[in-house]
LUMPA-888677 format. One record per residue (C-alpha): residue number from 1; x negated, y negated, z negated. Coordinates in pm, 1 decimal. Example, Ala and Ser with C-alpha at 12.3 -4.5 7.8 and 13.67 -1.06 7.14 Angstrom:
BEGIN
SITE   seq         xx         yy         zz
SITE     1    -1230.0      450.0     -780.0
SITE     2    -1367.0      106.0     -714.0
***
This chain:
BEGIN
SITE   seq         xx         yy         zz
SITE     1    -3460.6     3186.2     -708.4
SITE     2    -3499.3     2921.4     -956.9
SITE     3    -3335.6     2699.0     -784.0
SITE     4    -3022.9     2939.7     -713.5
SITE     5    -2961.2     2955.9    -1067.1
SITE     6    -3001.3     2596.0    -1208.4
SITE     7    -2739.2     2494.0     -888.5
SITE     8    -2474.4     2788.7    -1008.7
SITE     9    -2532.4     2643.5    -1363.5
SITE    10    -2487.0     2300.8    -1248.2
SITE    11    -2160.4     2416.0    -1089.9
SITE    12    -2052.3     2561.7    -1327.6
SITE    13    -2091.5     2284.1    -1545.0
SITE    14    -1953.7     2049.7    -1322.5
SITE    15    -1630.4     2266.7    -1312.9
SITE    16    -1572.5     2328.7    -1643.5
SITE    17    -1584.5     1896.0    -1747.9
SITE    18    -1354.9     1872.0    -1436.4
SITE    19    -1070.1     2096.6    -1589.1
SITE    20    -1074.0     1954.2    -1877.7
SITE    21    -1060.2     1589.6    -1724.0
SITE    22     -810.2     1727.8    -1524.3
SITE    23     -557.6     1857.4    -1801.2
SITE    24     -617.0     1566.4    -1963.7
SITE    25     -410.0     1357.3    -1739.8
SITE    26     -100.7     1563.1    -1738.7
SITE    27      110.0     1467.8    -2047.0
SITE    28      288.5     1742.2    -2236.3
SITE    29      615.6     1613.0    -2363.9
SITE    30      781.7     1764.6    -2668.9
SITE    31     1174.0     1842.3    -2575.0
SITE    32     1296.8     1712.5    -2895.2
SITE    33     1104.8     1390.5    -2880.5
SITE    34     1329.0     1336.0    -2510.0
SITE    35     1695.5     1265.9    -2607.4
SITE    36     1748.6      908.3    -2664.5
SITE    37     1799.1      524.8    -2471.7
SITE    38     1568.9      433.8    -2206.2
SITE    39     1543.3      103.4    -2003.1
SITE    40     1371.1      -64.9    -1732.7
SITE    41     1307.7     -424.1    -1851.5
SITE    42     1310.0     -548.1    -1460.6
SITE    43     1603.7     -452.9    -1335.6
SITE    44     1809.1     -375.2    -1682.1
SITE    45     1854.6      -13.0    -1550.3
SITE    46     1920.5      257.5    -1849.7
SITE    47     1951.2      635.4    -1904.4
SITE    48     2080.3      824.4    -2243.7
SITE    49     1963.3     1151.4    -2291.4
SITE    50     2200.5     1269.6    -2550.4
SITE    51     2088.6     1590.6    -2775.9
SITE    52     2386.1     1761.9    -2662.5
SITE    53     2234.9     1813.3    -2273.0
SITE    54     2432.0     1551.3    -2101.5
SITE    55     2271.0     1208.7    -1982.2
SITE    56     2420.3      878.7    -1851.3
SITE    57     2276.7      637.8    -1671.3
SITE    58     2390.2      254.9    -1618.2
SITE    59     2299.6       39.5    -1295.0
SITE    60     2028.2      266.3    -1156.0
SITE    61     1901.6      383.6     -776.3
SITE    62     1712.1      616.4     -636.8
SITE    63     1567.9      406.1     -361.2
SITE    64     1491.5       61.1     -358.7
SITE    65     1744.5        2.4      -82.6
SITE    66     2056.3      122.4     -254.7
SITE    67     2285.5      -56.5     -481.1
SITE    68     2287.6       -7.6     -864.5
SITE    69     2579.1      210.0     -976.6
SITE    70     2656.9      464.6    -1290.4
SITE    71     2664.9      850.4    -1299.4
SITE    72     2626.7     1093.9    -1547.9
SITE    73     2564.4     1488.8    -1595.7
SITE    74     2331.7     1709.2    -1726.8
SITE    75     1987.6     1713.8    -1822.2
SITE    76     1725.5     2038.8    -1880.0
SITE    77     1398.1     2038.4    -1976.1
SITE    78     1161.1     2184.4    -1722.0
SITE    79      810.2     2280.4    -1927.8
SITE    80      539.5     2310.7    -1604.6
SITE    81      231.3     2376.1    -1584.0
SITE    82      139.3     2087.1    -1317.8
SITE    83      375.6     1830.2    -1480.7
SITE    84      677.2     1867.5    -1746.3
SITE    85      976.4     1688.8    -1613.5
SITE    86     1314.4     1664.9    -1680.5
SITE    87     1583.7     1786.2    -1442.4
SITE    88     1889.5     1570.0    -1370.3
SITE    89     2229.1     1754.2    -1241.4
SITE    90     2492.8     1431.8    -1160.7
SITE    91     2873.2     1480.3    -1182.6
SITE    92     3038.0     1435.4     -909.1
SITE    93     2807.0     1308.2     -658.7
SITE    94     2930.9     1121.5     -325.7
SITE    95     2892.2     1272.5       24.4
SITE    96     2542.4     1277.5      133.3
SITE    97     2383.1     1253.2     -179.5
SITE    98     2148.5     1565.5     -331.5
SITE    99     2115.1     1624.4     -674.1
SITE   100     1688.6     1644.8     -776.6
SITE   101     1677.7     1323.6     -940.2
SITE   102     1357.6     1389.6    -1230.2
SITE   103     1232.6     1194.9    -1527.8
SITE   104      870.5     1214.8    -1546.7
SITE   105      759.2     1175.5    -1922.9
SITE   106      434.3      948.3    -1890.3
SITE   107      387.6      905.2    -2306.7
SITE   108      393.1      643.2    -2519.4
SITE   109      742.8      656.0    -2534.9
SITE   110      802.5      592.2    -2120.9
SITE   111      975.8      771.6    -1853.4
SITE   112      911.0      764.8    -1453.6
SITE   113     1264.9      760.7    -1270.7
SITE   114     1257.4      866.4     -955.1
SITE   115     1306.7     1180.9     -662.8
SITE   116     1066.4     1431.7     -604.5
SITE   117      824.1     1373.7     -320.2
SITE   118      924.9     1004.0     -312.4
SITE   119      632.4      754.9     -428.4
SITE   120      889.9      485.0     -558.2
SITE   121     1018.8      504.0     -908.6
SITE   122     1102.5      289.3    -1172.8
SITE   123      939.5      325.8    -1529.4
SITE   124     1173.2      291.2    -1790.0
SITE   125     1095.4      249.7    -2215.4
SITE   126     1242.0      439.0    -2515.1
SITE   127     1463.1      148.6    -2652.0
SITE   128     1457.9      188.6    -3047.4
SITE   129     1804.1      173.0    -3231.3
SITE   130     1893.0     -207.3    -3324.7
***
């Protein structure tokens, strides 16, 4: 019986430090913190998040098999409880193409560009104004 007991305390132990490691590695972002110039150093890629809801973006993919190009739209906010992400809508897409592009705020100032589900991304840095 002693046994039992020191095992479901041991559990329980064991699950509580998990959680907490666990929610430590997601990164809450802070909405207002979001809007502003960010840049992949390797392949000079760069979104705007502009306070107003809208985005641009400047010689960026999705895949590493397709060609740079430009787009723009709108951005929301998306607070979740397994990861907070930001939701990109593009204007006027071409044929074939699906909107559910996502930056993934990582902290310290640095965003993971990329689609849902896909493991390739770029990681692009908040660019302070010159």
């Amino acid at each position: 019986m002693m046994i039992k007991g020191r095992g479901v305390r041991w559990l329980g132990t064991v699950l509580a430090v998990s959680s907490v490691l666990v929610s430590g590695c997601a990164y809450s972002a802070d909405p207002d913190d979001l809007p502003g110039r960010y840049r992949d150093d390797k392949s000079g890629g760069e979104i705007t998040l502009g306070t107003d809801g809208t985005f641009s973006a400047t010689s960026l993919s999705t895949e590493p098999s397709e060609e740079p190009s430009d787009f723009r739209g709108r951005w929301e906010f998306v607070d979740s409880s397994a990861s907070d992400f930001v939701y990109l809508t593009v204007d006027d897409l071409g044929p074939g193409k699906a909107n559910g592009i996502q930056l993934y705020p990582t902290g310290e100032g640095t965003v993971e560009f990329r689609v849902p589900d896909d493991p390739w991304f770029l990681e692009l840095s908040k660019q302070t104004a010159p």
